[in-house]
C-alpha positions, -999 to +999 in steps of 0.1 A: +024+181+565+053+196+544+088+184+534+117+213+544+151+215+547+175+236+567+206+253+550+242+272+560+251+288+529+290+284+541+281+244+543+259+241+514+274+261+490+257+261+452+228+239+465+198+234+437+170+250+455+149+255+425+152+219+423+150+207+452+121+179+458+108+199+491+080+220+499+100+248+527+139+255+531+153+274+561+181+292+555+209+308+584+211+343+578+230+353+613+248+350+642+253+368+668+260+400+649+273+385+617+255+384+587+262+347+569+272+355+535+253+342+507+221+338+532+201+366+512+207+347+478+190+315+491+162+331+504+157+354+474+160+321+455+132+306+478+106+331+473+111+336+436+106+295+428+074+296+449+089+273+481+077+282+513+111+302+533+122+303+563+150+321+578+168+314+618+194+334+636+216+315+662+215+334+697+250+337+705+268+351+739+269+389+735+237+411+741+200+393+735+182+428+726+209+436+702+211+406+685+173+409+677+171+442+664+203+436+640+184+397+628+153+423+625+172+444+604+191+421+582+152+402+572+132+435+569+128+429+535+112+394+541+094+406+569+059+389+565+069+365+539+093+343+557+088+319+589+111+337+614+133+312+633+161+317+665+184+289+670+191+279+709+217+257+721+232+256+762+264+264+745+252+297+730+228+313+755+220+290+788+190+314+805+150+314+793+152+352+805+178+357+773+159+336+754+128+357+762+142+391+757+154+380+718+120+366+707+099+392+722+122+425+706+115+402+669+080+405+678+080+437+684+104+450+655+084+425+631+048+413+644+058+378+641+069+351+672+099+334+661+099+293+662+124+281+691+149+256+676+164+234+700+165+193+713+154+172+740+191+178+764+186+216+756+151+222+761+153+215+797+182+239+802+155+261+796+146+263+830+106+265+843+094+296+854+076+330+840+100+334+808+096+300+802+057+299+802+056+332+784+077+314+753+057+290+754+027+310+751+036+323+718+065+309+705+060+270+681+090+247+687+116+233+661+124+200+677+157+188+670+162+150+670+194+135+680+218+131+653+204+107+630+216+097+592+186+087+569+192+073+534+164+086+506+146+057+514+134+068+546+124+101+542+096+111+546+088+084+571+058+081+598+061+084+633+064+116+648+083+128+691+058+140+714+072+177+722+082+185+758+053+195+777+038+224+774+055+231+735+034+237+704+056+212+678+058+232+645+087+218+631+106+184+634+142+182+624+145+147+618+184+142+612+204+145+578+210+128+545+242+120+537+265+130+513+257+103+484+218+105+496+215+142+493+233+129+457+205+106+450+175+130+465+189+162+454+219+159+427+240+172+448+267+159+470+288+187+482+277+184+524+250+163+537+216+179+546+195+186+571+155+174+570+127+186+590+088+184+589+067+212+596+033+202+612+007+222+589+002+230+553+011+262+534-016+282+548-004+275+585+028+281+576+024+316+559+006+320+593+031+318+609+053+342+586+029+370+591+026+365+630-001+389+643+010+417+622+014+441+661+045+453+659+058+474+694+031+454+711+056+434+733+058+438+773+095+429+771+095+428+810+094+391+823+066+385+842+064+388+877+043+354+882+037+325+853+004+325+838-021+298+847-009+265+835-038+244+837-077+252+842-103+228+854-131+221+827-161+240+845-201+231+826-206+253+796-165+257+791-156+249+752-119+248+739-130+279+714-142+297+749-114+289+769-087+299+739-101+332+743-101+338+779-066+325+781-054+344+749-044+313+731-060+294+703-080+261+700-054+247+680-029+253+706-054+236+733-057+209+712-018+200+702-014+207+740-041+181+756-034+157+730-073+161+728-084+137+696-116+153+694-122+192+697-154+194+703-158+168+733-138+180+765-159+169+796-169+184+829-133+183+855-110+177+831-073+194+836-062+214+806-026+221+799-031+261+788+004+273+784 
Protein backbone atom coordinates (compact mmCIF):
# COMPACT_ATOMS: atom_id res chain seq x y z
CA UNK A 1 0.00 0.00 0.00
CA UNK A 2 1.27 3.53 -0.74
CA UNK A 3 0.85 6.98 0.91
CA UNK A 4 -0.40 9.76 -1.87
CA UNK A 5 -1.82 12.96 -1.92
CA UNK A 6 -3.96 14.92 -4.29
CA UNK A 7 -3.08 18.62 -5.25
CA UNK A 8 -4.79 21.91 -7.06
CA UNK A 9 -1.88 23.95 -7.89
CA UNK A 10 -4.36 27.26 -7.45
CA UNK A 11 -4.94 25.72 -3.74
CA UNK A 12 -1.69 24.52 -2.91
CA UNK A 13 0.47 26.89 -4.18
CA UNK A 14 4.52 26.37 -3.44
CA UNK A 15 3.87 22.95 -1.82
CA UNK A 16 7.27 20.88 -0.95
CA UNK A 17 6.83 17.91 -3.16
CA UNK A 18 10.37 16.89 -3.12
CA UNK A 19 9.78 16.76 0.48
CA UNK A 20 6.95 15.53 0.98
CA UNK A 21 6.70 12.25 3.40
CA UNK A 22 4.51 10.32 0.61
CA UNK A 23 5.01 7.76 -1.83
CA UNK A 24 2.38 9.22 -5.01
CA UNK A 25 0.86 12.85 -5.58
CA UNK A 26 -2.02 13.50 -7.95
CA UNK A 27 -1.97 16.67 -9.32
CA UNK A 28 -5.25 18.62 -11.37
CA UNK A 29 -4.06 19.46 -14.63
CA UNK A 30 -7.77 20.37 -16.31
CA UNK A 31 -11.08 21.24 -16.47
CA UNK A 32 -13.35 21.17 -18.78
CA UNK A 33 -11.12 22.78 -21.39
CA UNK A 34 -8.88 24.80 -19.11
CA UNK A 35 -5.53 23.97 -18.45
CA UNK A 36 -4.83 24.67 -14.43
CA UNK A 37 -1.79 26.69 -14.36
CA UNK A 38 1.18 25.59 -12.62
CA UNK A 39 -0.25 21.77 -12.99
CA UNK A 40 2.82 20.85 -15.47
CA UNK A 41 5.44 22.20 -12.81
CA UNK A 42 4.15 19.70 -10.12
CA UNK A 43 4.08 16.91 -12.19
CA UNK A 44 7.48 17.60 -13.71
CA UNK A 45 8.49 18.05 -10.04
CA UNK A 46 6.98 14.45 -9.32
CA UNK A 47 8.75 12.54 -11.81
CA UNK A 48 12.19 14.14 -11.46
CA UNK A 49 12.31 13.33 -7.31
CA UNK A 50 11.35 9.74 -8.13
CA UNK A 51 7.48 9.87 -6.48
CA UNK A 52 5.09 7.90 -8.17
CA UNK A 53 2.47 10.78 -10.34
CA UNK A 54 -0.63 10.93 -11.07
CA UNK A 55 -2.58 13.37 -12.91
CA UNK A 56 -6.95 13.88 -13.07
CA UNK A 57 -9.10 16.04 -15.21
CA UNK A 58 -12.52 17.08 -13.80
CA UNK A 59 -15.43 16.23 -16.40
CA UNK A 60 -17.26 19.32 -16.63
CA UNK A 61 -20.70 20.28 -18.70
CA UNK A 62 -19.61 20.98 -22.26
CA UNK A 63 -18.66 18.09 -24.78
CA UNK A 64 -17.32 14.50 -23.11
CA UNK A 65 -15.26 13.52 -26.49
CA UNK A 66 -13.75 16.91 -26.49
CA UNK A 67 -12.81 17.23 -23.19
CA UNK A 68 -10.76 13.91 -23.55
CA UNK A 69 -8.86 14.61 -26.51
CA UNK A 70 -7.77 18.18 -25.09
CA UNK A 71 -6.80 16.19 -21.22
CA UNK A 72 -5.07 13.74 -23.91
CA UNK A 73 -3.33 16.48 -25.30
CA UNK A 74 -2.32 18.57 -22.44
CA UNK A 75 -0.52 14.97 -20.62
CA UNK A 76 1.07 13.56 -23.92
CA UNK A 77 4.28 14.15 -22.64
CA UNK A 78 3.50 11.94 -19.49
CA UNK A 79 1.67 9.59 -21.42
CA UNK A 80 2.91 6.18 -19.89
CA UNK A 81 4.46 7.52 -16.91
CA UNK A 82 1.64 9.00 -14.97
CA UNK A 83 -1.60 7.23 -13.46
CA UNK A 84 -4.32 8.96 -15.60
CA UNK A 85 -7.30 10.07 -13.43
CA UNK A 86 -11.02 11.84 -14.40
CA UNK A 87 -12.74 13.46 -11.71
CA UNK A 88 -16.86 12.86 -11.58
CA UNK A 89 -19.17 14.65 -9.45
CA UNK A 90 -23.48 14.84 -10.23
CA UNK A 91 -22.79 18.44 -10.41
CA UNK A 92 -20.36 18.20 -13.35
CA UNK A 93 -21.66 15.46 -15.62
CA UNK A 94 -24.86 13.41 -14.16
CA UNK A 95 -25.02 10.37 -17.18
CA UNK A 96 -22.64 6.92 -17.13
CA UNK A 97 -23.05 7.34 -21.05
CA UNK A 98 -20.82 10.78 -20.67
CA UNK A 99 -18.89 9.26 -18.36
CA UNK A 100 -18.23 6.38 -20.75
CA UNK A 101 -17.52 8.36 -23.88
CA UNK A 102 -14.54 10.46 -21.84
CA UNK A 103 -12.75 7.42 -20.43
CA UNK A 104 -12.92 5.39 -23.45
CA UNK A 105 -11.48 8.46 -26.14
CA UNK A 106 -8.31 8.57 -23.15
CA UNK A 107 -8.01 4.99 -23.85
CA UNK A 108 -7.93 5.28 -27.11
CA UNK A 109 -5.73 8.67 -27.57
CA UNK A 110 -3.36 7.04 -24.75
CA UNK A 111 -3.65 3.17 -24.17
CA UNK A 112 -4.38 3.65 -20.63
CA UNK A 113 -8.11 3.36 -18.62
CA UNK A 114 -8.36 6.36 -16.43
CA UNK A 115 -9.29 5.71 -12.55
CA UNK A 116 -12.96 7.11 -11.84
CA UNK A 117 -12.85 9.52 -8.87
CA UNK A 118 -15.98 9.96 -7.19
CA UNK A 119 -18.02 9.06 -3.52
CA UNK A 120 -20.59 6.93 -2.18
CA UNK A 121 -23.87 9.79 -3.03
CA UNK A 122 -22.22 10.07 -6.54
CA UNK A 123 -21.48 6.73 -7.51
CA UNK A 124 -24.99 5.78 -7.60
CA UNK A 125 -25.95 8.70 -9.87
CA UNK A 126 -24.09 6.63 -12.01
CA UNK A 127 -26.94 4.77 -13.04
CA UNK A 128 -26.79 0.60 -13.83
CA UNK A 129 -26.83 -0.43 -17.24
CA UNK A 130 -24.27 -1.23 -20.28
CA UNK A 131 -22.05 2.07 -19.85
CA UNK A 132 -22.01 1.38 -16.40
CA UNK A 133 -20.78 -2.27 -16.56
CA UNK A 134 -18.43 -1.35 -19.41
CA UNK A 135 -16.61 1.29 -16.74
CA UNK A 136 -16.57 -0.98 -14.61
CA UNK A 137 -14.90 -3.47 -16.73
CA UNK A 138 -11.84 -1.43 -17.12
CA UNK A 139 -11.83 1.49 -15.24
CA UNK A 140 -10.18 1.16 -10.98
CA UNK A 141 -12.19 3.49 -8.71
CA UNK A 142 -10.92 6.51 -6.53
CA UNK A 143 -13.23 6.30 -3.68
CA UNK A 144 -13.89 9.52 -2.03
CA UNK A 145 -14.77 9.40 1.60
CA UNK A 146 -17.07 11.92 3.15
CA UNK A 147 -15.41 14.98 4.27
CA UNK A 148 -13.23 13.97 7.09
CA UNK A 149 -10.34 16.12 8.99
CA UNK A 150 -7.43 13.78 10.27
CA UNK A 151 -4.60 15.26 12.41
CA UNK A 152 -0.89 13.52 11.65
CA UNK A 153 -1.64 11.22 14.16
CA UNK A 154 -3.96 9.27 12.27
CA UNK A 155 -2.61 8.98 9.03
CA UNK A 156 -1.89 6.33 7.83
CA UNK A 157 -4.54 4.47 9.80
CA UNK A 158 -6.14 0.73 9.19
CA UNK A 159 -9.43 0.00 8.18
CA UNK A 160 -10.26 0.34 4.73
CA UNK A 161 -14.61 1.09 2.74
CA UNK A 162 -15.77 -1.83 0.90
CA UNK A 163 -16.16 -0.26 -2.78
CA UNK A 164 -19.69 -0.22 -4.33
CA UNK A 165 -20.36 -3.42 -5.94
CA UNK A 166 -19.08 -4.36 -8.78
CA UNK A 167 -15.78 -1.48 -8.50
CA UNK A 168 -12.17 -2.45 -8.51
CA UNK A 169 -10.97 -0.01 -5.32
CA UNK A 170 -7.53 1.49 -6.50
CA UNK A 171 -7.44 4.42 -4.65
CA UNK A 172 -8.96 5.73 -1.26
CA UNK A 173 -9.22 9.41 -0.58
CA UNK A 174 -9.51 9.30 3.02
CA UNK A 175 -10.29 13.14 3.88
CA UNK A 176 -7.71 16.06 4.50
CA UNK A 177 -5.18 17.33 6.96
CA UNK A 178 -5.54 20.48 8.15
CA UNK A 179 -3.87 23.57 7.98
CA UNK A 180 -1.44 23.24 11.20
CA UNK A 181 -1.26 19.20 10.40
CA UNK A 182 -0.21 19.54 6.87
CA UNK A 183 2.33 22.14 9.05
CA UNK A 184 3.38 19.37 11.24
CA UNK A 185 3.47 16.47 8.37
CA UNK A 186 4.62 18.50 5.56
CA UNK A 187 6.08 22.14 6.68
CA UNK A 188 3.80 23.64 5.18
CA UNK A 189 0.54 25.42 6.14
CA UNK A 190 -0.66 27.39 3.29
CA UNK A 191 -4.30 25.09 2.50
CA UNK A 192 -4.95 21.83 4.07
CA UNK A 193 -4.48 18.62 2.06
CA UNK A 194 -5.92 15.97 0.68
CA UNK A 195 -4.87 12.07 1.58
CA UNK A 196 -5.49 8.98 -0.30
CA UNK A 197 -4.22 5.35 -0.32
CA UNK A 198 -3.71 3.47 -3.38
CA UNK A 199 -4.24 -0.26 -3.00
CA UNK A 200 -0.93 -1.83 -4.62
CA UNK A 201 2.71 -1.15 -4.66
CA UNK A 202 4.82 0.76 -7.20
CA UNK A 203 4.74 -1.93 -9.71
CA UNK A 204 0.86 -1.99 -9.71
CA UNK A 205 0.74 1.38 -9.90
CA UNK A 206 3.12 1.96 -12.94
CA UNK A 207 0.60 -0.69 -14.21
CA UNK A 208 -1.71 1.22 -14.22
CA UNK A 209 0.25 4.34 -15.88
CA UNK A 210 1.01 2.26 -18.85
CA UNK A 211 -2.53 0.81 -19.27
CA UNK A 212 -2.45 -1.81 -22.13
CA UNK A 213 -0.34 0.22 -24.26
CA UNK A 214 -3.62 -0.22 -27.47
CA UNK A 215 -4.20 2.92 -28.37
CA UNK A 216 -7.41 3.48 -31.11
CA UNK A 217 -8.56 0.09 -29.75
CA UNK A 218 -11.79 1.53 -28.14
CA UNK A 219 -15.44 0.66 -29.46
CA UNK A 220 -16.65 4.02 -28.25
CA UNK A 221 -20.28 2.85 -29.04
CA UNK A 222 -22.17 1.90 -25.68
CA UNK A 223 -23.15 -1.44 -25.74
CA UNK A 224 -26.28 -2.64 -26.92
CA UNK A 225 -26.70 -5.25 -23.88
CA UNK A 226 -24.39 -5.37 -20.42
CA UNK A 227 -21.94 -8.01 -20.29
CA UNK A 228 -22.51 -11.01 -18.08
CA UNK A 229 -22.38 -10.01 -14.54
CA UNK A 230 -22.11 -13.07 -12.72
CA UNK A 231 -21.19 -16.79 -13.89
CA UNK A 232 -21.93 -19.93 -12.04
CA UNK A 233 -18.61 -21.94 -11.01
CA UNK A 234 -18.93 -25.03 -13.46
CA UNK A 235 -16.04 -28.38 -12.38
CA UNK A 236 -12.68 -27.58 -13.92
CA UNK A 237 -13.51 -23.55 -13.84
CA UNK A 238 -10.29 -21.68 -12.13
CA UNK A 239 -10.26 -17.78 -11.51
CA UNK A 240 -6.99 -17.65 -14.04
CA UNK A 241 -9.58 -19.53 -16.69
CA UNK A 242 -12.43 -17.65 -16.17
CA UNK A 243 -10.35 -14.04 -16.16
CA UNK A 244 -9.60 -15.03 -19.63
CA UNK A 245 -12.86 -16.00 -21.01
CA UNK A 246 -14.44 -12.94 -19.58
CA UNK A 247 -11.46 -10.61 -20.61
CA UNK A 248 -10.70 -9.52 -17.05
CA UNK A 249 -7.94 -10.47 -14.66
CA UNK A 250 -7.72 -12.78 -11.58
CA UNK A 251 -6.91 -9.89 -9.57
CA UNK A 252 -10.04 -8.21 -10.53
CA UNK A 253 -12.11 -11.61 -9.72
CA UNK A 254 -10.54 -11.67 -6.67
CA UNK A 255 -11.05 -7.87 -5.26
CA UNK A 256 -14.53 -8.46 -6.78
CA UNK A 257 -15.72 -11.82 -4.85
CA UNK A 258 -13.92 -10.80 -1.79
CA UNK A 259 -12.42 -14.31 -2.45
CA UNK A 260 -9.54 -14.81 0.58
CA UNK A 261 -8.07 -17.47 -1.24
CA UNK A 262 -7.44 -17.65 -5.14
CA UNK A 263 -6.89 -20.79 -5.70
CA UNK A 264 -10.11 -22.40 -3.84
CA UNK A 265 -13.46 -21.32 -5.65
CA UNK A 266 -15.91 -24.34 -5.38
CA UNK A 267 -18.30 -26.04 -7.67
CA UNK A 268 -21.84 -23.44 -7.96
CA UNK A 269 -20.47 -20.68 -6.62
CA UNK A 270 -21.79 -17.05 -8.11
CA UNK A 271 -19.06 -14.85 -9.27
CA UNK A 272 -19.36 -11.18 -9.57
CA UNK A 273 -17.39 -10.76 -13.21
CA UNK A 274 -17.94 -7.20 -14.01
Amino acid sequence: MLTAIDIHPAYQPGFPIETAPVDCIITKVTEGTDVIRGAATYVDRTLACGKLAGVYHFLDQTDDAAEARFFAEQIAGWIGRVVLCVDWEQYGVSTADGLWTFSATVHDLTGAWPLIYTNYADERAIRPGPAKASLQRHCGLWLAAPGLSWVKTDWPIAGFPAPPSGWLLALWQAGWLPQEAARIHFGWDANRVDIDWFFGDRSAWEAYAQGDGTPGSTNHAIPAAAAECSHIVAAGDTLSILAERFGTTTDRLVALNHIANPDLIRVGQVLQIG
